[in-house]
N, C-alpha and C positions, 0 to 999 in steps of 0.2 A: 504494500500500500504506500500512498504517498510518505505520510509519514514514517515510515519508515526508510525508505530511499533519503526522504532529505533533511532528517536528524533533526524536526521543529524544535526551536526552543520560544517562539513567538506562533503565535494563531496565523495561520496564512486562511485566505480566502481567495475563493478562485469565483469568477462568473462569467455566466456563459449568456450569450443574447442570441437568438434566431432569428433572422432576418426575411423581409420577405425578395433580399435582395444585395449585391454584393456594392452596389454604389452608394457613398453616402448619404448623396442630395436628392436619391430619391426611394431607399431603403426605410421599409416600416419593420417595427419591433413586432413578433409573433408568440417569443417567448422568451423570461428571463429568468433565471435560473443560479442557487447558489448552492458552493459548500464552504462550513470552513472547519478546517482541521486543526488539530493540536497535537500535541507527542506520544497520546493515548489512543489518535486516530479522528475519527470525522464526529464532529458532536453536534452540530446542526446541516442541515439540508431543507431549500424552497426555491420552490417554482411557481410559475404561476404563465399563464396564456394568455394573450393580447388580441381585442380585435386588432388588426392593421386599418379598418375602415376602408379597406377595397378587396379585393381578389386578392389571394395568392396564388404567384405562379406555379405552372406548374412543374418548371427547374428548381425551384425553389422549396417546393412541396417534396421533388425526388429526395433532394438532398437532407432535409430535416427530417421529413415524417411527418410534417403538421398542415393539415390541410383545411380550406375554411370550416366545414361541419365543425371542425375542433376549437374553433373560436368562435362559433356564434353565439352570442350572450356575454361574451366578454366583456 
């Protein structure tokens, strides 16, 4: 595990965003997503799914997994 490989002696936290798109100025957030670790291992984890408020493509859908049905109500 992470912690293990890299000898925490501080909280790291990693996040992860899913996009419905690799460009900045026109990429909408679909999912955001965290952990964060300590020396004992991973002690919180959350996520959560975004309308983007249009389509997601559907390159974009291969690549994540996340496709509109999975935001609606977001």
């Amino acid at each position: 595990m992470i912690h293990e490989l890299l000898h925490l002696d501080k909280p790291l936290f990693i996040l992860d965003i899913e996009a419905t798109s690799l460009d900045v100025k026109e990429a909408r957030i679909v999912e955001l997503a965290f952990q964060r670790w300590e020396s004992t291992g991973m002690t919180k984890e959350w996520q959560t799914r975004i309308n983007p408020g249009g389509p997601i493509p559907a390159p974009a859908s291969k690549i994540h997994g996340i496709f509109d049905a999975d935001v609606v109500g977001k």
